[in-house]
N, C-alpha and C positions, 0 to 999 in steps of 0.2 A: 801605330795608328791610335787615336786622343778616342776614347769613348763619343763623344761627340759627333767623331767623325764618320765613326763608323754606323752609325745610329743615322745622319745625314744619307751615307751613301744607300741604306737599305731602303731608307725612305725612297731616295730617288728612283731605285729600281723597280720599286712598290709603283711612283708615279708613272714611271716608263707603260709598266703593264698596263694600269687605267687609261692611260692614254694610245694603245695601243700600239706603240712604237716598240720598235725590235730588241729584244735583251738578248745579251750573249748567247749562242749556241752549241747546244750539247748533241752528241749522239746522237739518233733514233733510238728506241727500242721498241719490242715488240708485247712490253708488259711497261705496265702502271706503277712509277717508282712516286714513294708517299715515306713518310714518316709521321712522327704525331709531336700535337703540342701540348701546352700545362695542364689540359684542361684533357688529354686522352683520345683528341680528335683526328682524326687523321689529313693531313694536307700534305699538298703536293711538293716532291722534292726534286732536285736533280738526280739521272740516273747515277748508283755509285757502282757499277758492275756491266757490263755490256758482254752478249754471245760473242766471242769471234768465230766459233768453227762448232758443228754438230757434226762427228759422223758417225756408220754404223763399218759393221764389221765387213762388207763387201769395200766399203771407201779407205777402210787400215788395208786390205789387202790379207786379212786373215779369213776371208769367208764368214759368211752369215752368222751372228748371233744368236743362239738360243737361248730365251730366259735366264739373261745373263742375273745373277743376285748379289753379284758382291765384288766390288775392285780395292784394289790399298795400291798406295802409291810409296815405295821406298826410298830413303836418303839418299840414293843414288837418280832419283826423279826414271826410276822403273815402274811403270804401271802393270800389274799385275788383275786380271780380270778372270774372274770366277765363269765360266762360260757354261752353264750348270747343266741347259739342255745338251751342251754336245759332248759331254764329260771331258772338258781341256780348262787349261789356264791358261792365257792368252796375255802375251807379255809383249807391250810399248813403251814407247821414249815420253819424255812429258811433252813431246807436241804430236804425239798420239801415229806416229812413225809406226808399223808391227815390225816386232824381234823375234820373233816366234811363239810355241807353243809346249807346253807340257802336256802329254795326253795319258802318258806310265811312269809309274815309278818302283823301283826297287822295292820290295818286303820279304824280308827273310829270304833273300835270293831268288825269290820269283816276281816275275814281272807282271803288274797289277793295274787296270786301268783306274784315273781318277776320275769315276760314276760318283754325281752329287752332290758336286762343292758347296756349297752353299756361303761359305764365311774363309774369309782370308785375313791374313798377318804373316807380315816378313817382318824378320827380323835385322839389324846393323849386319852382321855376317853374312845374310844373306840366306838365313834359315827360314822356311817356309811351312808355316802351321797352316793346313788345311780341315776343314770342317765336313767331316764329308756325313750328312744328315742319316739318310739311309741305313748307312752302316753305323752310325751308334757311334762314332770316334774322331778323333783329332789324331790326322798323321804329322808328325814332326819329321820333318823332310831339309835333310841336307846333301847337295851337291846330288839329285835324283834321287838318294836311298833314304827309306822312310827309316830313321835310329829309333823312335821310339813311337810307341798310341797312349795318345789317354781317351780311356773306355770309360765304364759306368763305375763308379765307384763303390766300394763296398765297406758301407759305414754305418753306424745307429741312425743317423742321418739320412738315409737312403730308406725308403723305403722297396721292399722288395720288389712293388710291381711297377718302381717306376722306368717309366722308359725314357734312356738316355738320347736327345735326339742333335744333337748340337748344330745350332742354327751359325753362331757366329763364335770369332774368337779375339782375344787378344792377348797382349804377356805385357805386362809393365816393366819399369825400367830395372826392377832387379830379378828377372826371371820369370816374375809369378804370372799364371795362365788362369785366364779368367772366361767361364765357358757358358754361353745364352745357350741353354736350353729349351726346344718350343717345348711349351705345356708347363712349363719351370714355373708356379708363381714363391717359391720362397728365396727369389733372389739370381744372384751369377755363380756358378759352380766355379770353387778359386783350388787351383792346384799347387804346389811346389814344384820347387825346379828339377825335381826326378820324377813328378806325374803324378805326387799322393796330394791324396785329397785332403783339403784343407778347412773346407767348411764350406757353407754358402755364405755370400758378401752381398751388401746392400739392396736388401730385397724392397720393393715399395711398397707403401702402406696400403688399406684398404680404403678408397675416397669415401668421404661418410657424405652418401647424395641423400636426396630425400626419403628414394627405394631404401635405404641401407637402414635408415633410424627408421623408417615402419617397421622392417623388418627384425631391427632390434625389440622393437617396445613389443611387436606381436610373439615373439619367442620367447619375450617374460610370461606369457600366458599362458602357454604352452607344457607339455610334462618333457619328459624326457626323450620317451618313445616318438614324439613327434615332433620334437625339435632337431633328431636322430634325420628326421623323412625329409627336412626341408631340404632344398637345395644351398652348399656352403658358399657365403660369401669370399670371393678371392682376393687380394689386390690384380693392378694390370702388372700384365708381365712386360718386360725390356724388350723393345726393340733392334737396338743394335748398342756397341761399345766402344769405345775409344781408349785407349791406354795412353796419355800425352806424356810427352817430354816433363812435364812438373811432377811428375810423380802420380800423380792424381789419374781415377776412370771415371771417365763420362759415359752418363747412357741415356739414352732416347727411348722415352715409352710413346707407343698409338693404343689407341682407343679409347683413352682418358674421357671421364666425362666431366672432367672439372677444368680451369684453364694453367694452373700452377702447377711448376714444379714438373713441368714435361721432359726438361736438360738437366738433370743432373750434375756436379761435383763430387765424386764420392774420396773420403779420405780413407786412411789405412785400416780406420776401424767401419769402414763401411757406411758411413753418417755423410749425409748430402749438408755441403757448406756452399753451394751455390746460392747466396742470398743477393738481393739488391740492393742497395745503399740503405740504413736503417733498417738490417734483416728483416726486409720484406722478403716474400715469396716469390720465385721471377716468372710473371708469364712470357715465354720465349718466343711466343708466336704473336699475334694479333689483339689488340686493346680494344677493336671492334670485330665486332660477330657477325658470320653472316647467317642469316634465317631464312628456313625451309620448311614451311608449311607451321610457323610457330616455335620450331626447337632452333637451338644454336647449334654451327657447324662447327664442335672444337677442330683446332691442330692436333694431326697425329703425327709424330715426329718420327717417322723410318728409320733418320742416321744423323750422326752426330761428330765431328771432327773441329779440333782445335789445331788454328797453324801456329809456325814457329815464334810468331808473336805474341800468343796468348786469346788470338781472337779466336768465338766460341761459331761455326756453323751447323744449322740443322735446316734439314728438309723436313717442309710438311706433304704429307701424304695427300691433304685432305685438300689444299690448295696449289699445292705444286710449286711454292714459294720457297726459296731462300733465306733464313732470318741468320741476321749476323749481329752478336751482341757482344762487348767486351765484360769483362771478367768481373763487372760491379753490376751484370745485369740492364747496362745501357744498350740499346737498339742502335745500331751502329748504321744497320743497311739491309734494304731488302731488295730481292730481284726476283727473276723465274715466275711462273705463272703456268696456268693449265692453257694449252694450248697444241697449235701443230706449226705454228709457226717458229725462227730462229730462237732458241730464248726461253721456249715454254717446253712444259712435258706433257705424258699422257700417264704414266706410273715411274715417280721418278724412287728409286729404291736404295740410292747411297750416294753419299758427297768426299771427296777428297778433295788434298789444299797442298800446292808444292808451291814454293814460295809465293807470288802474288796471284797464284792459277787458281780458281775451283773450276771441276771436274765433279760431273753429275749424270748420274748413270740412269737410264730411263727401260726399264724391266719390259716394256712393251713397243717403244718403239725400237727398240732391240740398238741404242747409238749412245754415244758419249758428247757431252755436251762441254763446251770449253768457256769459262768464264774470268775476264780481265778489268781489271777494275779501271774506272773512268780517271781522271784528273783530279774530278773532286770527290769521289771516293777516297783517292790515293791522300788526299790531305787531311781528310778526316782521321783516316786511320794515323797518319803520322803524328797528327795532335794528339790523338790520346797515348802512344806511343812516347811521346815526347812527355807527354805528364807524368805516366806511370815512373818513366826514369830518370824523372825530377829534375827533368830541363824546363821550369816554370815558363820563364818569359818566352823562350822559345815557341812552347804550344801555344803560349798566348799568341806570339805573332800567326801561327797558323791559325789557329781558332778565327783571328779576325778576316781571314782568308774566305776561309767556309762559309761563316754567315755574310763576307759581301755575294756570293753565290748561293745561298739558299738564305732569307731570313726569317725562316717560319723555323729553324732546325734546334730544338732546344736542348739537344745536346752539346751544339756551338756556347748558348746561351752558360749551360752549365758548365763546362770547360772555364770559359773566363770566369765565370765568377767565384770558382776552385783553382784558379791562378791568381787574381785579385787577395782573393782569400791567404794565399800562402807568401803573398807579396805582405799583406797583413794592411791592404787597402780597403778595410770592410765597405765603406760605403760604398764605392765602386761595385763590390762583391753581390751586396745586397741588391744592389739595381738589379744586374744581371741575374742573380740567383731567381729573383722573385720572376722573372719571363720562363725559368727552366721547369719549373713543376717541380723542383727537390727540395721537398719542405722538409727535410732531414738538415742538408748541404746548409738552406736558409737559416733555421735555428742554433748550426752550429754556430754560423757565422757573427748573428744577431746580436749572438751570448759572449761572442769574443769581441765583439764592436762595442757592447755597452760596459765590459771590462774597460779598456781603452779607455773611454771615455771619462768613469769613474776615475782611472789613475792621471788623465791626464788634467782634468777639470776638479779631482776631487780633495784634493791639497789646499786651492785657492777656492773650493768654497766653503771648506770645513774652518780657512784663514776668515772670509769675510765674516761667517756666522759666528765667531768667537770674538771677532772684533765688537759683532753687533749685540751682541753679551752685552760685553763689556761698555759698552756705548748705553745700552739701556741700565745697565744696571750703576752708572755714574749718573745719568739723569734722574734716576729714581733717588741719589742720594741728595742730590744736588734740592731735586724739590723739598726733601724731607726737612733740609736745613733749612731753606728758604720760608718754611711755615713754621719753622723754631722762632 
């Protein structure tokens, strides 16, 4: 489809609206599906995610829920749910069918109930790292017998009175076991593959808010004795983690009081490379704020899961929302909402992704919530999908898909004009660029258009102005004779 064309048909659907006559029809939902445009505004989108099924632990057939805090879902599309108040692990199919329960397990030949879970990880084998708070450990559990604990470590590292309390876990793709401890702010306790401890790993920084620099500049004034009394500034500690498939750990902090940098990327040396196109900062939640009594409500992000494609999900705490962003920090899609209806939560505390599924676990209304993406979700994601693996024209043709069903979506806008671009049609490029808000993408573009242009224009005018030399400087001689 001709840029023209497509620019025609959005108009038309634009008119359809003002004139009140009927545009194509999407789902219900039962929450406000929006995205934003160049300018950081939010407008309204089609939904890219629809509930099909919520239930609770009476409707699987495994009996009532308590304070459940933590599910994973394994390669085998095994759901595994932390059931925390009633000390089990409570194991479904990925369309949430109950398979049973573990409630004991093997240690040192006696049989131990699992009181506490708090954080789960399975492993391809089918080896299952439980977090059990309370007792201060990580059981490493295979085939029912716990082979091995990692406990509190004892390192220069460690200080003696700290207390081990492990909230959550995970193990990356070569072993290593990476351990959220509550009260932990100097990072994720990272172990080797026999349980020694290895160091802490990507701890977050201290946000420097306003409180932070008075309380800098006022501790310059200060002696020692009473800089000793003040209360220490901490970073926020991690909320939950992810070990993905790319090697790479994500992690989700709440409480933040700034809006960057809630989703982490952490690489092997523990340094966060999640940046947005032009290593920017990514806010991963909301580019509008909502206000309460004059303060802003940031996103506090509970959980954090990247699926097999590379796209990035987090729950916010604070809104009950879904944000879906791909891997350059684009807003892909957002859903869920605070509510009691199909679709929303009321304390939603963890999200899983088995192939096109999310799976969002609600701590309070004690249910599991099942989430499928719409038509046009599904081609979203396929275009960026298609660009990352440098099937240009192809995402082009999706891209123009998208924006004849949403034309406000400027990540559509963006896609082609990062297609254009690679086609090396800058003009086109720049159209498109300049409706996207990526004045990165636009610059590159700009600078490679006025290349082009220079080589293609700049032979024949560097020809005419040498002519025009020479032309001037023949008349010049021409006169000189003519007044001899």
């Amino acid at each position: 489809m001709k840029k023209h064309q497509i620019r025609g048909l959005c108009a038309g659907l634009g008119l359809l609206a003002a004139l009140g006559l009927p545009l194509p029809a999407y789902a219900q939902s039962n929450f406000n599906s929006y995205s934003y445009d160049e300018w950081d505004g939010s407008v309204a989108a089609p939904p890219s995610y629809q509930p099909t099924m919520a239930l609770n632990g009476l409707q699987i057939g495994a009996g009532a829920f308590n304070v459940p805090q933590d599910f994973f879902m394994d390669e085998n599309g095994t759901l595994y749910l932390a059931d925390t108040g009633n000390n089990r692990i409570v194991l479904m199919d990925e369309e949430l069918n109950f398979l049973g329960t573990i409630e004991t397990v093997l240690m040192n030949g006696e049989e131990i109930p699992l009181t506490d879970v708090e954080g789960l990880y399975v492993a391809a084998d089918g080896t299952i790292y439980a977090a059990q708070t309370s007792e201060g450990r990580v059981l490493v559990i295979r085939d029912g017998v716990v082979e091995e604990t990692v406990v509190k470590p004892v390192s220069n590292l460690i200080a003696e009175d700290f207390v081990f309390a492990p909230t959550k876990v995970g193990v990356d793709m070569y072993g290593r076991i990476y351990v959220l401890s509550r009260g932990c702010y100097s990072g994720l306790l990272q172990f080797d593959l026999d349980g020694s401890f290895m160091g802490f790993f990507g701890a977050n920084k201290v946000e420097v808010t306003a409180d932070v620099l008075f309380n800098y500049m006022w501790k310059s004034l200060l002696s020692d004795e009473q800089r000793a009394a003040m209360t220490s500034i901490l970073p926020i500690e991690y909320s939950n983690i992810d070990c993905s498939k790319d090697g790479f750990v994500y992690t989700s902090t709440v409480g933040t009081q700034l809006p960057k940098s809630q989703i982490k990327k952490l690489n092997p040396q523990g340094n966060n490379i999640y940046f947005g196109v032009g290593n920017a900062e990514v806010n991963f939640g909301d580019e509008e704020f909502a206000y309460t009594r004059g303060n802003a409500s940031y996103p506090s992000f509970i959980d954090v899961k990247v699926n097999s494609e590379d796209f990035i999900f987090g729950v916010d705490l604070t809104s009950g929302r879904i944000f879906e962003r791909d891997q350059e920090g684009n807003l892909v899609s957002v859903f869920g909402g605070m509510g009691s209806q199909l679709g929303t939560f009321t304390t939603p505390v963890a999200v899983e992704v088995y192939g096109h599924k999310v799976y969002v676990l609600d701590r309070l209304k004690n249910n599991i919530t099942v989430f499928e993406p719409t038509e046009y979700g599904a081609l979203v994601e396929r275009a960026i999908v298609l660009y990352d693996g440098g099937f240009y024209e192809e995402a082009g043709q999706v891209w123009e898909q998208v924006l004849s069903r949403n034309a406000n979506y400027t990540l559509a806008y963006n896609g082609l004009g990062k297609v254009y671009a690679q086609e090396e049609e800058y003009t086109d490029a720049l159209d498109y660029l300049s409706h996207s808000g990526d004045r990165y993408s636009y610059s590159r573009s700009f600078g490679k258009n006025r290349l082009v242009l220079v080589r293609q224009y700049g032979p024949a005018f560097v020809g005419i102005l040498i002519v025009l030399i020479v032309a001037f400087r023949l008349i010049g001689r021409l006169k000189r004779r003519a007044k001899q």
